[in-house]
C-alpha beads as a LAMMPS data file, in Angstrom:
LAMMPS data file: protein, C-alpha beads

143 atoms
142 bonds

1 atom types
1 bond types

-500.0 500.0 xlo xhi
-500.0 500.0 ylo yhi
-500.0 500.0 zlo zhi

Masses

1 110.0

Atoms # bond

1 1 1 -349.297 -259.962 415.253
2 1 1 -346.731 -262.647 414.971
3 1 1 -347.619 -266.012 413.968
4 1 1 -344.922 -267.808 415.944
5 1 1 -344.238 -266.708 419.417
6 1 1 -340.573 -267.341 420.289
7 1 1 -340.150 -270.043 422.268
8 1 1 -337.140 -270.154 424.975
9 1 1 -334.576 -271.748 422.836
10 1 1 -335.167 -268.642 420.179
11 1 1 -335.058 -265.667 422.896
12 1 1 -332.353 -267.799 424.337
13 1 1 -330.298 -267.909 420.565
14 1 1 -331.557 -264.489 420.080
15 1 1 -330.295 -262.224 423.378
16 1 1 -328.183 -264.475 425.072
17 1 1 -328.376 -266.253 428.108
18 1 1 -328.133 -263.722 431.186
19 1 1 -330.016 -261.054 429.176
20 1 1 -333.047 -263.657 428.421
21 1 1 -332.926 -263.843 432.153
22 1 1 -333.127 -260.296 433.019
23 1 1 -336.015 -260.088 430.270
24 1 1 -337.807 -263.043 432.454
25 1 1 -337.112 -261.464 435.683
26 1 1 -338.764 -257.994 433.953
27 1 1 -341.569 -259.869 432.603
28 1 1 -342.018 -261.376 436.311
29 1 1 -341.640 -257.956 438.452
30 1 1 -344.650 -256.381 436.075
31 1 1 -346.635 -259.398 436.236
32 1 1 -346.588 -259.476 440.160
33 1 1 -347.813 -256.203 440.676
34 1 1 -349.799 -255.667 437.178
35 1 1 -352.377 -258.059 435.622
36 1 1 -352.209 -257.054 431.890
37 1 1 -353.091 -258.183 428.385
38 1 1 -349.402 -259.552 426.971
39 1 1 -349.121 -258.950 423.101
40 1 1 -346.010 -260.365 421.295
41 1 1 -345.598 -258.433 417.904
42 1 1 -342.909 -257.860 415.222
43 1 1 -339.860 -255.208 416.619
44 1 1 -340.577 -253.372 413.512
45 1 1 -336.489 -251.785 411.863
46 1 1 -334.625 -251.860 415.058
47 1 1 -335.844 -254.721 417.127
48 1 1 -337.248 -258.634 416.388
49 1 1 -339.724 -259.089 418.719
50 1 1 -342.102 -256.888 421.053
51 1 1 -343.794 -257.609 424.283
52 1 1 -346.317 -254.981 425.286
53 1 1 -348.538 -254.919 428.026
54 1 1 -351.994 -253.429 427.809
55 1 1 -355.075 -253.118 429.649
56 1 1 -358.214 -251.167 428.013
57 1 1 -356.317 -249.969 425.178
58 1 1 -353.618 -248.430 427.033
59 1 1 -349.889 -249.453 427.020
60 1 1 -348.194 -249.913 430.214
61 1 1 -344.842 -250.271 428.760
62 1 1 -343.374 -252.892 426.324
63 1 1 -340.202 -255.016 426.172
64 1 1 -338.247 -255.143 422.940
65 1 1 -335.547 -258.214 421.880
66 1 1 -332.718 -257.887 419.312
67 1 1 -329.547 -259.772 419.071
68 1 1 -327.609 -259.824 422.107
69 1 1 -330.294 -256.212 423.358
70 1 1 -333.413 -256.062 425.600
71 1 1 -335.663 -253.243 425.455
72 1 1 -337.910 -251.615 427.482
73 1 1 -339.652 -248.783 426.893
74 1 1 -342.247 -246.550 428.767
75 1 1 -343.966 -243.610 427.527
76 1 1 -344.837 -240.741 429.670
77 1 1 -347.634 -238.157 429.247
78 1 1 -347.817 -234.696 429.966
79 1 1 -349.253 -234.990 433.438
80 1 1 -347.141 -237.992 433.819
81 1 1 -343.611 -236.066 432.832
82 1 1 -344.819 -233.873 435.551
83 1 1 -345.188 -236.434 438.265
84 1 1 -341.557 -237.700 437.300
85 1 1 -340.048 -234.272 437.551
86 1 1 -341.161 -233.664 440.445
87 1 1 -339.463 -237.055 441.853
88 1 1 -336.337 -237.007 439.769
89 1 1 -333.994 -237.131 442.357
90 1 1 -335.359 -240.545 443.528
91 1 1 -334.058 -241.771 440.698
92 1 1 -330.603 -243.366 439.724
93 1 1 -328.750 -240.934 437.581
94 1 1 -328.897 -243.449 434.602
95 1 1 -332.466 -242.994 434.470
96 1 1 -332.236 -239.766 434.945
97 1 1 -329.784 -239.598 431.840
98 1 1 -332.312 -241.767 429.574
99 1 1 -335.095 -239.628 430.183
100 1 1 -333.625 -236.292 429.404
101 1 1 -332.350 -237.744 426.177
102 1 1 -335.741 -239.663 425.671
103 1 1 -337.028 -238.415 422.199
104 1 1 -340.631 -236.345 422.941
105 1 1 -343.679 -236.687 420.311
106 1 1 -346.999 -235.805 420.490
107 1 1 -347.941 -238.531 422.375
108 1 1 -345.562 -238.213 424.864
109 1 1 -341.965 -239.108 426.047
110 1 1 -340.500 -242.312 424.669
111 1 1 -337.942 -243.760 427.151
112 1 1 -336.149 -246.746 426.289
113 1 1 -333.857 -248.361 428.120
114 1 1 -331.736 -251.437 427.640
115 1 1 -331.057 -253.043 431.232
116 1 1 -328.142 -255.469 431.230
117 1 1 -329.159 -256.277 434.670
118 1 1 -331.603 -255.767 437.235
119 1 1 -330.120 -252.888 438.730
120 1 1 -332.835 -250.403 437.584
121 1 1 -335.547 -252.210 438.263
122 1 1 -336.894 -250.412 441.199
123 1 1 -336.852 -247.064 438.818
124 1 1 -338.975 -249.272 436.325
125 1 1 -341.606 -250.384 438.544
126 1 1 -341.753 -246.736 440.164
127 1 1 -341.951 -245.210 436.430
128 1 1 -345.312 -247.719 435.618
129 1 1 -346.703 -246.372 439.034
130 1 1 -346.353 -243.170 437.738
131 1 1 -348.491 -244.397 434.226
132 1 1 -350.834 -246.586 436.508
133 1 1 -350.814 -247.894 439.757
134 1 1 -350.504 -251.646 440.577
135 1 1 -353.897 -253.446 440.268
136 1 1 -352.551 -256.672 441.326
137 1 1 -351.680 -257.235 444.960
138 1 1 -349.179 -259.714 445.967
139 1 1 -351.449 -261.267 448.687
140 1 1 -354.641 -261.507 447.234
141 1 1 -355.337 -264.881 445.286
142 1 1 -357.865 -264.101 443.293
143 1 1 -358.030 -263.769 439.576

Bonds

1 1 1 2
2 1 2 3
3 1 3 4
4 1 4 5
5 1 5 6
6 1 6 7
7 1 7 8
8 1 8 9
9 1 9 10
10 1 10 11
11 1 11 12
12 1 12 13
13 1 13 14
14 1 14 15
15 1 15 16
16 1 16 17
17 1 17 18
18 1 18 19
19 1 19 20
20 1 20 21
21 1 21 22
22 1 22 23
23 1 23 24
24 1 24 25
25 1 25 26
26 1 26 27
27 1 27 28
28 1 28 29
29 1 29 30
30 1 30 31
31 1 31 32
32 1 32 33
33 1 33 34
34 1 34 35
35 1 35 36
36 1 36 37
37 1 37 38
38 1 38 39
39 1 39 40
40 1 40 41
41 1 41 42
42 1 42 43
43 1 43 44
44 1 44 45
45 1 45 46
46 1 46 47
47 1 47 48
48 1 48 49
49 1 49 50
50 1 50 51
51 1 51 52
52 1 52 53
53 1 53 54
54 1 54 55
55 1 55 56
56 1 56 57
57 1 57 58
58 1 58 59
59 1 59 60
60 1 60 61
61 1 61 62
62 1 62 63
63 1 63 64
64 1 64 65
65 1 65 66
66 1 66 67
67 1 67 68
68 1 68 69
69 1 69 70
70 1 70 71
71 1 71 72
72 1 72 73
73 1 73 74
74 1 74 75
75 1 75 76
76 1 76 77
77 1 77 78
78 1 78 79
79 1 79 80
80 1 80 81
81 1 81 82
82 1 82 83
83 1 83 84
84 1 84 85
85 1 85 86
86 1 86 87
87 1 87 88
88 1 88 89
89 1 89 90
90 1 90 91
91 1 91 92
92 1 92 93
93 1 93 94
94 1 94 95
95 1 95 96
96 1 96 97
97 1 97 98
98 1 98 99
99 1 99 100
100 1 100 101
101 1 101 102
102 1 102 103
103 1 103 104
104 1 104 105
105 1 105 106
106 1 106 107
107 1 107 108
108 1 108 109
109 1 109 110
110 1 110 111
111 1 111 112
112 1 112 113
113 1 113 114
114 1 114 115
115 1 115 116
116 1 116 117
117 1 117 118
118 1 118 119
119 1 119 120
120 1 120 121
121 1 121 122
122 1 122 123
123 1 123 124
124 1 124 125
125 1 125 126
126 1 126 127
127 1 127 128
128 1 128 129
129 1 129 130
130 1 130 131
131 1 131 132
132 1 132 133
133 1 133 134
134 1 134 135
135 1 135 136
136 1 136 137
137 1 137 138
138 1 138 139
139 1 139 140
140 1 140 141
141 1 141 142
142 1 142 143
């Protein structure tokens, strides 16, 4: 666990400007459609910080920061490779792209990406529907 969450000014410092606001507008799109434990932690070698979202001891996905680099990474199951075969072609060719290079372990398929914009953002939210389906609606006001 970290003992110092990074404030604005440090993720600001850290990825830049318009990345810090793609990371926001990431962090936004998940939380409108997925209400989540947020965990900030160390980036371990290759990254500074890392934002994961859980719920019940499973990982949704997590963001990663580094110096002038967002991450974000899902990790897809068996069943859940399946499910995204099956629908590949509904997806950009970029995604496409990072998930056949996407490193597999036993746990699954690690795909990171590193958006520079929001462009693949529809593919994101429609690969976390694949891992678990929204259990926040946008009209309901109760929490």
């Amino acid at each position: 666990m970290l003992d110092i969450i990074p404030d604005t000014e440090q993720m600001t410092n850290l990825v830049g400007k318009s990345l810090y606001g793609v990371w926001n507008e990431l962090c936004a799109l998940v939380d409108a459609k997925y209400d989540m434990d947020c965990i900030w932690n160390k980036g371990g070698k290759a990254w500074t910080y890392e934002y994961k979202y859980r719920r019940g001891g499973k990982t949704l996905c997590a963001l990663y920061a580094r110096e002038n680099c967002v991450g974000f990474m899902v990790i897809l199951g068996k069943e859940e490779r399946l499910k995204f075969e099956n629908d590949r072609e509904n997806y950009t060719e970029e995604v496409q792209r990072i998930y056949d290079e996407a490193q597999t372990y036993h746990d699954g398929k690690w795909i990171m990406f590193e958006p520079t914009d929001t462009s693949l953002f529809d593919d994101f939210i429609r690969l976390l529907g694949i891992k678990r389906k929204p259990n926040r609606s946008k009209h309901s006001g109760t929490h």
